[in-house]
KERO-763590 format. One record per residue (C-alpha): x, z, y. Coordinates in steps of 0.05 Angstrom, whole numbers, m for minus. Layout:
KERO-763590
BABA      u      w      v
BABA      X      Z      Y
...
END
This chain:
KERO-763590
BABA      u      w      v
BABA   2194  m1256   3648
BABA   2266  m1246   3633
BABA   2313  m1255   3568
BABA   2300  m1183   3546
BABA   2224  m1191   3539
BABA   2218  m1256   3511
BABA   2274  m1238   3456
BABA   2228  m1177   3440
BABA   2161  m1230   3430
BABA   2201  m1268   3396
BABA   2207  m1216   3349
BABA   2144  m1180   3343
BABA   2118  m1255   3324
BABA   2173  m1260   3272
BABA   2147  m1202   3245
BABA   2078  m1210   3234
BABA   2093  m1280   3207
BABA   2138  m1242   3155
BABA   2076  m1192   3147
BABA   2030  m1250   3144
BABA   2073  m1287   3090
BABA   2087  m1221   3047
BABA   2008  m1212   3047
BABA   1994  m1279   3031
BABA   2045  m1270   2976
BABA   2013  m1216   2944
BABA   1937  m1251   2951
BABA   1969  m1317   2913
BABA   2002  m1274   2859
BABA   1946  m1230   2851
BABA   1902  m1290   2844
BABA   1945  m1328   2792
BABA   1935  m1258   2747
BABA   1865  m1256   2750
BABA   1876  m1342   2732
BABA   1923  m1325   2682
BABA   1877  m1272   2644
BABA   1819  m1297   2645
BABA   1839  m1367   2604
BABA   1872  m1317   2560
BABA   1824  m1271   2550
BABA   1756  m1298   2581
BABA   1727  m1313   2514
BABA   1736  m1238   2497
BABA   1712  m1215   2567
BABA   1639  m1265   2563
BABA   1629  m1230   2492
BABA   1637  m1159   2522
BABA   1590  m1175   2574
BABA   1541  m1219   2531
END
């Protein structure tokens, strides 16, 4: 295996780590929102519902 083709694993892995972190990202912020809305406005939601 030389230099050439371990540099270019080295950097398909470094980016699907950076993929894998900007996904992750997105799941955690997404999640907070539905967190953050739903102490705000739960009570409202559970009436709609109800």
């Amino acid at each position: 295996m030389s230099a050439e083709t371990s540099s270019d694993v080295i950097d398909e892995e470094r980016d699907m780590a950076r993929t894998t972190a900007i996904g992750l990202g997105v799941w955690l912020a997404v999640t907070m929102a539905a967190v953050v809305l739903l102490l705000l406005f739960g009570d409202v939601i559970s009436s709609l519902l109800v």
